[in-house]
N, CA and C of each residue as an Amber inpcrd file, in Angstrom:
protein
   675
   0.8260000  -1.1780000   0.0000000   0.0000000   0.0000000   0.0000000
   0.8670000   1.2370000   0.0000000   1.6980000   1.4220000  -1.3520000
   2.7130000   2.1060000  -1.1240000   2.0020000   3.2540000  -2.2600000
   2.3560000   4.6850000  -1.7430000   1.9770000   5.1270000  -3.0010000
   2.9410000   5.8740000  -4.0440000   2.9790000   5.4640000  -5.1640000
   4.3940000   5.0920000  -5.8650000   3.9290000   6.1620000  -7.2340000
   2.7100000   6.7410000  -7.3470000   2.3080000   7.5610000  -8.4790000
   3.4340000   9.1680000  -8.3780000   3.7210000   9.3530000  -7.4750000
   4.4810000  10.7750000  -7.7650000   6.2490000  10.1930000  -7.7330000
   6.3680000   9.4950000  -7.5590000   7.7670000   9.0780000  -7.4370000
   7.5190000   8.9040000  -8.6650000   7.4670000   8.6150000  -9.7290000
   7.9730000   7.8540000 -11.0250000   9.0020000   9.0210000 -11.4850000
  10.1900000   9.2780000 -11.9070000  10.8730000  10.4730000 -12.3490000
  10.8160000   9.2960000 -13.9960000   9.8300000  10.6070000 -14.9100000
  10.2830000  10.7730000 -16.2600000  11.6940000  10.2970000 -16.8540000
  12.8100000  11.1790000 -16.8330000  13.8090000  11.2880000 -17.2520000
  14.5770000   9.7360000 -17.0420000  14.7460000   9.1960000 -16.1780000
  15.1000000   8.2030000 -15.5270000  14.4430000   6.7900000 -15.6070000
  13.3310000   7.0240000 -15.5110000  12.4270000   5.5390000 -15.7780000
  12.5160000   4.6980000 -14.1250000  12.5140000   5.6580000 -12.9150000
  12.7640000   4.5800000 -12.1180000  11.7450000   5.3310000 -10.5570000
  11.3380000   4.1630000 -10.0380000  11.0220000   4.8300000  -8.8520000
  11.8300000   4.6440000  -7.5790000  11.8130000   6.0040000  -6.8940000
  12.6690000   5.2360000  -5.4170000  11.7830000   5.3830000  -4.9860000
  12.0470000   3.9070000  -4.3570000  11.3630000   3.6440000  -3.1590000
  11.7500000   3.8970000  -1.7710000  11.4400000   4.5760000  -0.3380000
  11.4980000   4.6410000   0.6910000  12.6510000   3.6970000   1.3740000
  13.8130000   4.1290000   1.9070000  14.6080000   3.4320000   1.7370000
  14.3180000   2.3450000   3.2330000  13.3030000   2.8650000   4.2160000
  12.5610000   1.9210000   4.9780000  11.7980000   0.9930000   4.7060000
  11.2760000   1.3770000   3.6030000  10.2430000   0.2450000   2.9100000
  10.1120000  -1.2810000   3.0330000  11.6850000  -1.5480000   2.4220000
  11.6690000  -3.2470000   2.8980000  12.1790000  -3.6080000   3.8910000
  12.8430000  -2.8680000   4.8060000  12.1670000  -3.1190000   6.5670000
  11.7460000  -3.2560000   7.1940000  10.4590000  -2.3980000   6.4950000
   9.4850000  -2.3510000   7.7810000   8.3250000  -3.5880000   6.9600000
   8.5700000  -3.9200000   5.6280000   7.7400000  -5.1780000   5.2730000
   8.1560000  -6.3490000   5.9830000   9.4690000  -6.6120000   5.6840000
   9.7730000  -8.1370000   6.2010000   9.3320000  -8.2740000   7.5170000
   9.2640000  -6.9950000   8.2000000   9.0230000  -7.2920000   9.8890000
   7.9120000  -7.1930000   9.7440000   6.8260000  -6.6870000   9.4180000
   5.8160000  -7.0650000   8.8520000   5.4270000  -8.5450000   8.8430000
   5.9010000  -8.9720000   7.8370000   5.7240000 -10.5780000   7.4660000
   6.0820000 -11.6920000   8.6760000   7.3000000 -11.4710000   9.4950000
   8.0690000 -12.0120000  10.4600000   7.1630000 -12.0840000  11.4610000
   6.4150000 -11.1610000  11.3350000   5.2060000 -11.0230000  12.6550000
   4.1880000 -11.4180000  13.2210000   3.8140000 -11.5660000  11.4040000
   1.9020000 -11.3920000  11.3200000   1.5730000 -12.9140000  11.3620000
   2.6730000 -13.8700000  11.1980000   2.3340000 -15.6800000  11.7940000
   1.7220000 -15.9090000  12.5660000   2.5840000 -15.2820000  13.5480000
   2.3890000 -15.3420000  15.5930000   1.3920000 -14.6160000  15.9480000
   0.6420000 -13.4220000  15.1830000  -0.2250000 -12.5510000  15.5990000
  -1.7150000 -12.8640000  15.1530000  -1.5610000 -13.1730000  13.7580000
  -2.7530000 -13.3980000  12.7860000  -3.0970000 -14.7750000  12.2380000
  -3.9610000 -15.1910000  12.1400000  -4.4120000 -16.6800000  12.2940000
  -3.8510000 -16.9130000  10.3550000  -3.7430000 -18.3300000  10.2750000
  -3.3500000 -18.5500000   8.8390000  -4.9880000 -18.8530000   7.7670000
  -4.8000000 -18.1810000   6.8300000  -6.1010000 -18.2730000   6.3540000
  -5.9060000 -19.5540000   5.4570000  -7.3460000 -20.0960000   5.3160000
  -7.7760000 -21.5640000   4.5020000  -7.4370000 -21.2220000   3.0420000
  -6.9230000 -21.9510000   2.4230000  -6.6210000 -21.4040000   0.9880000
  -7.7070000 -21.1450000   0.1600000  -9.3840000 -21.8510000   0.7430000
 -10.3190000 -21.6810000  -0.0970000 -10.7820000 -19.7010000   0.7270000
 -10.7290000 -19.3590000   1.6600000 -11.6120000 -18.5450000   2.3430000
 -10.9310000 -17.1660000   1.5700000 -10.1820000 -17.2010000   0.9760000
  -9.6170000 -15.6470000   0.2800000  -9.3010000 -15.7180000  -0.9080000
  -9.3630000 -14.9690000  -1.7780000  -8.7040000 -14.8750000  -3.0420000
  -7.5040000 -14.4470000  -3.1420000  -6.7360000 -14.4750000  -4.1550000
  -5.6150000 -14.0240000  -3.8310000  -5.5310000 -12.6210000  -4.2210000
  -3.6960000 -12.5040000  -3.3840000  -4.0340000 -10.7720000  -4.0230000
  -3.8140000 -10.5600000  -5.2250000  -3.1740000 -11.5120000  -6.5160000
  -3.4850000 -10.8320000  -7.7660000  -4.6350000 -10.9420000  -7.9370000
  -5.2470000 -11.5550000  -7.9850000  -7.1480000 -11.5320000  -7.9810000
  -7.3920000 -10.4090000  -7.6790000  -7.2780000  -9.8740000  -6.3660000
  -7.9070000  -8.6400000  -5.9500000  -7.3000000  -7.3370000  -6.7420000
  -5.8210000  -7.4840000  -6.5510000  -5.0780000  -6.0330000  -8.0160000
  -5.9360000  -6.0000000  -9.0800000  -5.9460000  -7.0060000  -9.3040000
  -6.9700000  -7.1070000 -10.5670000  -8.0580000  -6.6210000 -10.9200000
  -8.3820000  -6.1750000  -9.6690000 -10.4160000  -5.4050000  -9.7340000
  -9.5960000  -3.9450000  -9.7430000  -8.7860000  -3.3400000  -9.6770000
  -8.3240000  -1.9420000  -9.7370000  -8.6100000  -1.4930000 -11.2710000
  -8.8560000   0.0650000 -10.9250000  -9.0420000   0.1010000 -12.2580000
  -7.8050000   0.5450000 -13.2960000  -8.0580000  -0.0440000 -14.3680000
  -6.3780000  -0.4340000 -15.3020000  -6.0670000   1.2250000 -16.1070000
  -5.2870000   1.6050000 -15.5830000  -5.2850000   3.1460000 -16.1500000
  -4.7740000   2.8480000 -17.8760000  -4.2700000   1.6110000 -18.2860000
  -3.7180000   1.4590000 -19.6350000  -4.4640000   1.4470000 -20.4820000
  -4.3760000   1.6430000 -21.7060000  -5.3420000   1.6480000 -22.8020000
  -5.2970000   0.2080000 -23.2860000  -6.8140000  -0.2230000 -23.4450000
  -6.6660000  -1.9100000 -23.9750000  -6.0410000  -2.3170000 -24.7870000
  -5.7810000  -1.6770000 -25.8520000  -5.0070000  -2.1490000 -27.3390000
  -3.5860000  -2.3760000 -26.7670000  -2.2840000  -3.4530000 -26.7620000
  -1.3630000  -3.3320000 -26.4690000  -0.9550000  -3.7560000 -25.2720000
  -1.9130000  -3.9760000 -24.5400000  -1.6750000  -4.4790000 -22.6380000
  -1.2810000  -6.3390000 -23.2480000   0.1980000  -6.4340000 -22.5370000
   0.5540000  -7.9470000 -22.8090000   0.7440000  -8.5480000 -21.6940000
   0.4770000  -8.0480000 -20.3910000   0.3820000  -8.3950000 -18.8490000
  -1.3400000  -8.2190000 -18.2990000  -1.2870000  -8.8150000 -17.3980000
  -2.4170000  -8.8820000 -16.6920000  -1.9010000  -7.6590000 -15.2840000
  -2.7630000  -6.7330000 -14.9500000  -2.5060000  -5.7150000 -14.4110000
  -2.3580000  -6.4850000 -12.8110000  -3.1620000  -7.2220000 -12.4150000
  -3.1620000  -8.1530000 -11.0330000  -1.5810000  -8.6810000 -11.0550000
  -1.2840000  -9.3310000 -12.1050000   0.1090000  -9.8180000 -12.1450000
   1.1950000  -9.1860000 -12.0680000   1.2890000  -7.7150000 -12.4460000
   2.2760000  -7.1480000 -12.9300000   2.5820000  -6.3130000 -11.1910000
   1.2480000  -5.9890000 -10.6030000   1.1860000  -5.4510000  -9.4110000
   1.8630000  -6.5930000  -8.0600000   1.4410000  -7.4920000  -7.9090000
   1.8150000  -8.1420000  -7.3770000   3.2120000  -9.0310000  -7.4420000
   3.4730000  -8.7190000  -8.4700000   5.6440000  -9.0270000  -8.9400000
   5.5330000  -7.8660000  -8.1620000   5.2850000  -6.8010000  -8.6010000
   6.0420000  -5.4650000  -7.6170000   5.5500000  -5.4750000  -5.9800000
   4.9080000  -6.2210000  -5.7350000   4.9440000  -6.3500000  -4.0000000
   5.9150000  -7.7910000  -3.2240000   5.7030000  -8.7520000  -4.3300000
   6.3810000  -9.7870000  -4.0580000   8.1140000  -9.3730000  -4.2270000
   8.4780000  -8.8460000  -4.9170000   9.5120000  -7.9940000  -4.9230000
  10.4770000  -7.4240000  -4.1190000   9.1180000  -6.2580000  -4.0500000
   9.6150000  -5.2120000  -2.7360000  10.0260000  -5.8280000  -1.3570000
   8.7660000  -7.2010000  -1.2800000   9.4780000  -8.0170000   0.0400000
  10.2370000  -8.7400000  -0.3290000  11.4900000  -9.0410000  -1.1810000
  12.4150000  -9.7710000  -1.4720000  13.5110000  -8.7440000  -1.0480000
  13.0110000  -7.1850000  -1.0010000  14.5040000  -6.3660000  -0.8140000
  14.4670000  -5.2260000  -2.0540000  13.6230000  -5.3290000  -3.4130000
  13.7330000  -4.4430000  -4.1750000  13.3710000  -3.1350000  -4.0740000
  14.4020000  -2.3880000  -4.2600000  14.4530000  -0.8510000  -3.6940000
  14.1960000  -0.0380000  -4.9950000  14.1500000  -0.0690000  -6.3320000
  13.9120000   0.3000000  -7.7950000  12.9070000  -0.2080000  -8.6700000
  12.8190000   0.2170000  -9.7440000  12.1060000  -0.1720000 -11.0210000
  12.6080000  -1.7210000 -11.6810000  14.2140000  -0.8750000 -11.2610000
  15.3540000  -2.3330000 -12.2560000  15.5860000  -3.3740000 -11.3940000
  15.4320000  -3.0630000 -10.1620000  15.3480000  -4.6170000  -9.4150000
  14.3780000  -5.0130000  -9.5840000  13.5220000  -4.9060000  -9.5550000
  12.0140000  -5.8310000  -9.9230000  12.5070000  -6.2720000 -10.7440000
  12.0970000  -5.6040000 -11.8750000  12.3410000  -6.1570000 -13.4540000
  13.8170000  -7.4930000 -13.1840000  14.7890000  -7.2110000 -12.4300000
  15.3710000  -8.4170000 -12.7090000  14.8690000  -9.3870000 -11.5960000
  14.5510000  -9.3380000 -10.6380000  13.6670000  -9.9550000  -9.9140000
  13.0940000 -11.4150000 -10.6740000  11.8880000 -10.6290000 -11.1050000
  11.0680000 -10.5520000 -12.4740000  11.9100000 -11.8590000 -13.4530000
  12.9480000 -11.3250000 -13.7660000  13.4900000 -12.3660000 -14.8540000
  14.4610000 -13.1490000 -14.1390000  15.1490000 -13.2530000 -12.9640000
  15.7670000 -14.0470000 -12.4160000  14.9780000 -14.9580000 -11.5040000
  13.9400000 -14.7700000 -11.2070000  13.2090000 -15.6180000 -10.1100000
  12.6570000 -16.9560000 -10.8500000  12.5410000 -17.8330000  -9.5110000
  12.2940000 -19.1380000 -10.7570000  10.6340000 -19.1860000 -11.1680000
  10.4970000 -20.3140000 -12.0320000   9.6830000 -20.0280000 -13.2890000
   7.9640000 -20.5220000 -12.3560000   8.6790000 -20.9540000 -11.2670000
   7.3480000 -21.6970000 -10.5320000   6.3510000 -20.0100000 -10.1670000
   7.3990000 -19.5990000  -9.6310000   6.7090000 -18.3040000  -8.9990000
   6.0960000 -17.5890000 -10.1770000   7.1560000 -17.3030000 -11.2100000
   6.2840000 -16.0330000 -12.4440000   4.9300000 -17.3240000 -13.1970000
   5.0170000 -18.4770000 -12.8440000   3.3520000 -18.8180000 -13.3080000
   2.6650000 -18.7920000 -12.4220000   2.9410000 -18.6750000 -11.1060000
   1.5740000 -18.7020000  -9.6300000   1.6390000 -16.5800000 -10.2170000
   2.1160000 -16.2670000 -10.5080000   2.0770000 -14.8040000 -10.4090000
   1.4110000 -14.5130000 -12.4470000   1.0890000 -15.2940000 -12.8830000
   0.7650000 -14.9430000 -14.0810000   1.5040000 -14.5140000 -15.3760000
   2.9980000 -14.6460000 -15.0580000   4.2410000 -14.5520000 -15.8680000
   4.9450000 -15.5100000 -16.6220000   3.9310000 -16.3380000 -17.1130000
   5.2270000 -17.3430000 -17.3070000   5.9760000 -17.4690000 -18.6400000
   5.0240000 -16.8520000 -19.7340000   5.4640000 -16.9090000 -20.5500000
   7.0610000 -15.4130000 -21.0360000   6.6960000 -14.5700000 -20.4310000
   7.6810000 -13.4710000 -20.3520000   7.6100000 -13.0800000 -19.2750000
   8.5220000 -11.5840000 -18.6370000   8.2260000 -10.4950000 -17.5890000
   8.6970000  -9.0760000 -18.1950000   7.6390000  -8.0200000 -17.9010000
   7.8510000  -6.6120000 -18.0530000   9.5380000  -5.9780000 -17.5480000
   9.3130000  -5.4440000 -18.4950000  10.7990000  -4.6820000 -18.2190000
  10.4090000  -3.8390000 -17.2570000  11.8280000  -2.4890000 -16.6330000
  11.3820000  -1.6280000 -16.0090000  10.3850000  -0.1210000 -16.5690000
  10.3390000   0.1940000 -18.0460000   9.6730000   0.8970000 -18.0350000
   8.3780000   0.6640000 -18.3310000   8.1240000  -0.6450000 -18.8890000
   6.8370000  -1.0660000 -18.8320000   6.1650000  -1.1020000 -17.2070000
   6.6100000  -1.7550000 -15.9760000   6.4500000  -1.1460000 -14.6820000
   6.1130000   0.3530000 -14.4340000   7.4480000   0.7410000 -14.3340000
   7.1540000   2.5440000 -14.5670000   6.1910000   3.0330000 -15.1720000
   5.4500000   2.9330000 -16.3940000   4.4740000   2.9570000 -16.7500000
   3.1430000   3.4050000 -16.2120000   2.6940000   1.6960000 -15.8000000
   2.0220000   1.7370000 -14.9150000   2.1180000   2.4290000 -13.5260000
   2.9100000   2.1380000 -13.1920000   2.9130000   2.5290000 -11.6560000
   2.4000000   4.0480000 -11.3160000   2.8870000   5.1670000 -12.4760000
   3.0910000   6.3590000 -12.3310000   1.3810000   7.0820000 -13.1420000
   0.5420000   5.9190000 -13.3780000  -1.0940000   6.3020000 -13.6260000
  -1.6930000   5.6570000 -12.8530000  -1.3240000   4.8280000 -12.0980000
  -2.3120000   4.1420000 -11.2470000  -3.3910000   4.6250000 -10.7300000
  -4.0770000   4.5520000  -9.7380000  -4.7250000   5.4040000  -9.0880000
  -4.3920000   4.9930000  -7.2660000  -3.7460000   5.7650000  -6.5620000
  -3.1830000   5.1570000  -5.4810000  -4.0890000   5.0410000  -4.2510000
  -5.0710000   5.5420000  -4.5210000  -6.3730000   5.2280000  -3.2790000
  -7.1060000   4.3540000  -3.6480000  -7.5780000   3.9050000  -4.7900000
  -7.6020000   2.3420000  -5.1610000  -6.8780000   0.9990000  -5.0960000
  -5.7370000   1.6010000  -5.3490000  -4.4810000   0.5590000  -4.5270000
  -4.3550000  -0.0270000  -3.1440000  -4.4900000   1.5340000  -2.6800000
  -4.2710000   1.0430000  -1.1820000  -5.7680000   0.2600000  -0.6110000
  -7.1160000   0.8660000  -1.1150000  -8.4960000   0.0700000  -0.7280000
  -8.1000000  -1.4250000  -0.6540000  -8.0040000  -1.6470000  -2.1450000
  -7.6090000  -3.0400000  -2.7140000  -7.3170000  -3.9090000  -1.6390000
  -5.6630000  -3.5750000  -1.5550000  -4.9250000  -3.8630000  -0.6050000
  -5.0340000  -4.0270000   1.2880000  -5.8620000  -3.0330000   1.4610000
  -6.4440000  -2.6340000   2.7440000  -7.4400000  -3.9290000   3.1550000
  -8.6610000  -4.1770000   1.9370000  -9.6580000  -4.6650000   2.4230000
  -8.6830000  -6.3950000   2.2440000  -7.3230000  -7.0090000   1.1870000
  -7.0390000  -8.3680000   1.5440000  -6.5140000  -8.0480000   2.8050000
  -5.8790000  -7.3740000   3.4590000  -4.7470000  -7.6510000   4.5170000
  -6.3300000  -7.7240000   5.1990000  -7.1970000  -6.9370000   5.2410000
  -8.5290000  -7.0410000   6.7810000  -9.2300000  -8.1780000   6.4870000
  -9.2120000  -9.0220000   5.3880000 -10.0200000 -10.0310000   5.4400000
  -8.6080000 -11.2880000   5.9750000  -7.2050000 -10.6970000   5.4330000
  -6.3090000 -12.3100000   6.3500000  -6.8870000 -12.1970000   7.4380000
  -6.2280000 -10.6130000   8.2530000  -5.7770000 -10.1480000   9.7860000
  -7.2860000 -11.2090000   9.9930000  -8.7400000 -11.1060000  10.1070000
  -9.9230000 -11.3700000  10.3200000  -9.6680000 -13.2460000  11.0190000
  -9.9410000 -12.9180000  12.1150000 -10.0690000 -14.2060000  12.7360000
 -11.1460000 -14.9890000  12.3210000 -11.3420000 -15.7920000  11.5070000
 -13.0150000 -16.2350000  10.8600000 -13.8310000 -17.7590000  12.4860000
 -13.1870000 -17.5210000  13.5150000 -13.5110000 -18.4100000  14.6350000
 -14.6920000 -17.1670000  15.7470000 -13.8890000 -16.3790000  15.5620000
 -14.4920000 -14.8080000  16.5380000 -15.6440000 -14.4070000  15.5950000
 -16.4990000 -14.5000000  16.6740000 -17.8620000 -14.2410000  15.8490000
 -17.7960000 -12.4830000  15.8530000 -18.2690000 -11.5940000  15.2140000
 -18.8670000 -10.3150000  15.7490000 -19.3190000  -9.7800000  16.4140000
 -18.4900000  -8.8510000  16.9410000 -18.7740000  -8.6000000  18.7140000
 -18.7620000  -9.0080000  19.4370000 -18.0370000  -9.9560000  19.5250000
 -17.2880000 -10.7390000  20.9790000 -16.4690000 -10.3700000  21.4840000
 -15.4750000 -10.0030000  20.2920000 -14.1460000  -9.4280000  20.9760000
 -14.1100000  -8.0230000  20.5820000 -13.8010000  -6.6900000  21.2440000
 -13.6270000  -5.3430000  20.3080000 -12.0910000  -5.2120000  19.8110000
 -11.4850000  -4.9830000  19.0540000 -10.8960000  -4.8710000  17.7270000
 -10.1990000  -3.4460000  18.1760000  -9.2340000  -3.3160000  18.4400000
  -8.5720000  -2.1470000  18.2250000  -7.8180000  -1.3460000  16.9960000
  -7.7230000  -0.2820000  16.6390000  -7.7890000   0.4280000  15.3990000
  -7.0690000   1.4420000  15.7740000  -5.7290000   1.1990000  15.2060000
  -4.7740000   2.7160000  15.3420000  -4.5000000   3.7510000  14.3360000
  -5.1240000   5.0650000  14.2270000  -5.4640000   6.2260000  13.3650000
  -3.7010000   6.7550000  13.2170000  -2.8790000   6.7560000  12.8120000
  -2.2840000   7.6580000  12.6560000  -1.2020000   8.0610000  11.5370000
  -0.6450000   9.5240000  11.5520000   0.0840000   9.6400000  10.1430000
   1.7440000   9.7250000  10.1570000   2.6090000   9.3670000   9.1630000
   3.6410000   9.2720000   9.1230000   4.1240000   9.9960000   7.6850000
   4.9740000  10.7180000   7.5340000   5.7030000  11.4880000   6.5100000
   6.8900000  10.6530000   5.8880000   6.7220000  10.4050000   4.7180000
   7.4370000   9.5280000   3.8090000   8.9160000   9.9280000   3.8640000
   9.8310000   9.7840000   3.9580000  11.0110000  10.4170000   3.4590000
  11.6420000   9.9950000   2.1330000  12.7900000  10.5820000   1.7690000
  13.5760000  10.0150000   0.5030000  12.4220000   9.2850000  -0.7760000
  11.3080000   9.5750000  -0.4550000  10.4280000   9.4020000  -1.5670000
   9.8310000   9.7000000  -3.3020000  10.1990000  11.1670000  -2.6820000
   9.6860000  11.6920000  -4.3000000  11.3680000  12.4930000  -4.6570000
  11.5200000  13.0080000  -5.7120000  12.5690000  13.6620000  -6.4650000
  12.2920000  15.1540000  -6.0270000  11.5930000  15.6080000  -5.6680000
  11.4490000  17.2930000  -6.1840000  11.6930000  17.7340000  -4.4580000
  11.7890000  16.9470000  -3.4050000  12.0460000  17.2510000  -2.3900000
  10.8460000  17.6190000  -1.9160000   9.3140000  17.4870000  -2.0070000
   8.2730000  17.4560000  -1.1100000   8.0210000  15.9700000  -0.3190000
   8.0510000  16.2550000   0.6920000   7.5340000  14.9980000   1.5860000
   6.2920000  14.9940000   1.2290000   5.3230000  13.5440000   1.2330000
   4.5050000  13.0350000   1.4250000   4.1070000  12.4730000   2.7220000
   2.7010000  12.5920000   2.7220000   2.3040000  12.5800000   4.5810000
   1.3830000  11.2380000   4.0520000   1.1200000  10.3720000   4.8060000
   0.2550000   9.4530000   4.6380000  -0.6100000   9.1590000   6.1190000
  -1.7430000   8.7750000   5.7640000  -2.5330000   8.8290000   7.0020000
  -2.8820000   7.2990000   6.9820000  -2.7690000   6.2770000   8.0990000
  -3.6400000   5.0660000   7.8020000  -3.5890000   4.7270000   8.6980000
  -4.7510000   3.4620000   9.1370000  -5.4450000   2.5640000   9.8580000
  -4.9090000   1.3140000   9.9460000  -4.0930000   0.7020000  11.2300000
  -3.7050000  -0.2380000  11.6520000  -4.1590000  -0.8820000  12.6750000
  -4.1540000  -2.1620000  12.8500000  -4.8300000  -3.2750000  13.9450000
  -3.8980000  -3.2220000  14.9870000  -4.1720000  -3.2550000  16.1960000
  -3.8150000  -3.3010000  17.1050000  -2.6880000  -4.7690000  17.4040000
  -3.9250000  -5.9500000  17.4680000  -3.0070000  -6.9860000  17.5450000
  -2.0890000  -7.4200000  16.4420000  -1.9300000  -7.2860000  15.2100000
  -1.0210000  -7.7710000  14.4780000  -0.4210000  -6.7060000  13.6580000
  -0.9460000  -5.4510000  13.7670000   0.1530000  -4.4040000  13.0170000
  -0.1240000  -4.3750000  11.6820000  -1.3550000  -4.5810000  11.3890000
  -1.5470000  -4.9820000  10.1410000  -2.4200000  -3.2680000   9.6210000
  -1.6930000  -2.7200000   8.5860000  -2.5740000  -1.8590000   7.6700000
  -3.2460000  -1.9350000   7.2150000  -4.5740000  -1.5330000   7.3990000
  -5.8240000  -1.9610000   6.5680000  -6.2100000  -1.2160000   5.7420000
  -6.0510000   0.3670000   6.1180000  -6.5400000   1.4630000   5.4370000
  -5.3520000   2.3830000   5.4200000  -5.0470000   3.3820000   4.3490000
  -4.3840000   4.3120000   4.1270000  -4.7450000   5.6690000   3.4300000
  -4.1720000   6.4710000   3.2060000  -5.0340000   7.8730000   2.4220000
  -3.2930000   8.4460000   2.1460000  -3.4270000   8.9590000   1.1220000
  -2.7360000  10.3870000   1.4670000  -3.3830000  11.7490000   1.8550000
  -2.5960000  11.9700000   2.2280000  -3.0590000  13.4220000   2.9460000
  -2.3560000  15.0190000   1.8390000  -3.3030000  15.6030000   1.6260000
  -3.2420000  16.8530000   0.4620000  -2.0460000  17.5790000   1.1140000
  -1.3110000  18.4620000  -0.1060000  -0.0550000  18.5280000   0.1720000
  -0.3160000  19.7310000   1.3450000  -1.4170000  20.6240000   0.8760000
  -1.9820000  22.1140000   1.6540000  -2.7590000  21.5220000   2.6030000
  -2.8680000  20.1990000   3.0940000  -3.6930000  20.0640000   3.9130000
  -3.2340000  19.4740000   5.2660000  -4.4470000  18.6040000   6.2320000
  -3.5460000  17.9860000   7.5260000  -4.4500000  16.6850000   7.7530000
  -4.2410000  16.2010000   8.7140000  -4.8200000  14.8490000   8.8420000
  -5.9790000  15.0770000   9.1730000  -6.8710000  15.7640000   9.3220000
  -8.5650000  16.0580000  10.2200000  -8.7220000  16.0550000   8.7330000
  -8.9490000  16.6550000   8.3320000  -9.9380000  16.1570000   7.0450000
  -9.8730000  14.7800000   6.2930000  -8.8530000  14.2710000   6.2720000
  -8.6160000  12.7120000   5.7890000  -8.9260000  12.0090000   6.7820000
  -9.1690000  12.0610000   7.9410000  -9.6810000  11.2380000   9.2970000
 -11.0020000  10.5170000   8.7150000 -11.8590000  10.7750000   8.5470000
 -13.5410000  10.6900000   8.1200000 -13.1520000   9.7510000   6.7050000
 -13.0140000  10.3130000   5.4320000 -12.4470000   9.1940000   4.1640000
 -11.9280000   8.0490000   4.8090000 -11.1510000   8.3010000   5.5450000
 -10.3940000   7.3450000   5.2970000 -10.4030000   5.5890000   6.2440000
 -12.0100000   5.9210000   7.2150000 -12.3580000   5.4610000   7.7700000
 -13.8980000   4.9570000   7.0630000 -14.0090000   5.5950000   6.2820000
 -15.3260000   5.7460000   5.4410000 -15.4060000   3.9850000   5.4140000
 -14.6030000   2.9910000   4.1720000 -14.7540000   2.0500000   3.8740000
 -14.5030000   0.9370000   4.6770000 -14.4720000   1.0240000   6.0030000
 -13.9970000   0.4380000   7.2430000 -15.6560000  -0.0730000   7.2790000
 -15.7060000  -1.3700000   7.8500000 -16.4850000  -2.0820000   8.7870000
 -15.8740000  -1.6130000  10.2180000 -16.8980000  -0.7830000  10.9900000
 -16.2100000  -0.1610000  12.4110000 -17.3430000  -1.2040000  13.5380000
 -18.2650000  -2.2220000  12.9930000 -18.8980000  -2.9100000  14.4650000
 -17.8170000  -3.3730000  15.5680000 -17.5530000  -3.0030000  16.4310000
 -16.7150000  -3.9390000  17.6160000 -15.1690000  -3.5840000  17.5000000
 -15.3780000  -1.8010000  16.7950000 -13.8030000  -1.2750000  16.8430000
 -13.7790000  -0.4340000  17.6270000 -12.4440000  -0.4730000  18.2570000
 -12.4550000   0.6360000  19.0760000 -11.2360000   1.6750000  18.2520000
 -11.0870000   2.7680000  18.0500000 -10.4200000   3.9290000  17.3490000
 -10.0500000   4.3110000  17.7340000  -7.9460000   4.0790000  17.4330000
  -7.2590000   4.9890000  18.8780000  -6.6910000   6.1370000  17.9240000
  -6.0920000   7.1710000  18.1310000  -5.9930000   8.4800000  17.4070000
  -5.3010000   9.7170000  18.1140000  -4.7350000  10.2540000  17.6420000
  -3.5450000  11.2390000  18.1560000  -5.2280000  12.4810000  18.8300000
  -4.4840000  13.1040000  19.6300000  -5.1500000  14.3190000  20.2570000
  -6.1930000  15.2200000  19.2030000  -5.0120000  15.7360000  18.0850000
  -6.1990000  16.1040000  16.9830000  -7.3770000  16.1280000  16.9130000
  -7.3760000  14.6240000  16.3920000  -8.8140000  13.7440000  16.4050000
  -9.8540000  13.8940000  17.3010000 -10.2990000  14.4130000  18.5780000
 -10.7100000  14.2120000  19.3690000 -11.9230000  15.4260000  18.9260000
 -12.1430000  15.4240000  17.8460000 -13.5400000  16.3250000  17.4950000
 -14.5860000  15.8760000  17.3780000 -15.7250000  16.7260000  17.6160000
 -17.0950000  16.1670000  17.4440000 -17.1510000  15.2180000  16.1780000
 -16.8920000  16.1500000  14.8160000 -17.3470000  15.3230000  13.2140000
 -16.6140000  13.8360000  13.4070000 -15.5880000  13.9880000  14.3020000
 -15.2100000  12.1280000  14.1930000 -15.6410000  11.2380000  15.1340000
 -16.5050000  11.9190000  16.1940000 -17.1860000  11.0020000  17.2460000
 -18.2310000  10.0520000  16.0870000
């Protein structure tokens, strides 16, 4: 749930990525075993399935990837360590052949500016939904009925660094689970703007029965009671 649309630099063909990024994934991953129950292989789809319902900013004539596929090399990736456009892409062509057919690749893989491409029309609040609603249906204990247990929900925002080229930070606002650290929801936050107005969006597509909403001081206004 990265948002990767203003990073693309033109000239270059490459995005940087956050040089925390695949840090704070693997620990991520390292975590969410011990925290979050393992889901049944029938009870979820996968996440190229779900990339896949995004909407495809490419023009139909000419698309030789499946947009679910091409998205998900770039997350499977990023948690391998890829910090660029051109590591994927060799990623991509060095990884073995089992993975690029569970990932929809088997017959070729996109270079880096075919990536770049995409990445830099996406639409990044569709991305992150996407993304938001598989991680809340793993994190989802399917044994805990509704409203048995209340669900804790942590509101808060963090400023991207080493992200974009032109030297504006990006602020991102999102929604994490208490017990497993898991991101469910994200927003960016407007460059002229602050987190109270993205508070409300960005909670919008949330199932909130049996959550409780923890949140910096800010927050503590009527419109978000």
């Amino acid at each position: 749930m990265i948002k990767v649309l203003e990073a693309f630099d033109q000239n270059r063909g490459c995005v940087r990525v956050p040089s925390f990024l695949s840090g704070v994934l693997q620990r991520h991953c390292q975590g969410i075993d011990s925290a979050c129950p393992d889901p049944e292989p029938q009870q979820f789809t996968s996440l190229a399935e779900t990339l896949s319902r995004i909407p495809d900013p490419r023009r139909f004539r000419g698309r030789r990837y499946h947009l679910g596929s091409l998205l998900a090399l770039c997350l499977v990736a990023m948690l391998g360590g890829a910090r660029s456009l051109a590591t994927i892409a060799r990623f991509a062509a060095d990884t073995d052949s089992s993975l690029r057919e569970q990932l929809g690749l088997a017959s070729s893989t996109p270079n880096a500016s075919t990536l770049g491409r995409l990445l830099a029309r996406l639409d990044g609040d569709a991305l992150d939904d996407a993304v938001g609603a598989w991680l809340a249906r793993y994190a989802a204990d399917p044994v805990d009925e509704p409203g048995e247990t209340l669900i804790g929900l942590a509101v808060d925002g963090k400023t991207v660094r080493g992200f974009r080229t032109d030297g504006m930070a990006v602020h991102l606002l999102a929604a994490a689970l208490h017990g497993c650290q898991t991101v469910i929801a994200q927003r960016q936050v407007a460059a002229k703007s602050n987190e109270i107005p993205a508070f409300a969006p960005l909670l919008d597509r949330l199932d909130l029965r049996g959550v409780v909403v923890t949140a910096d001081a800010m927050h503590t206004q009527r419109p978000h009671a």
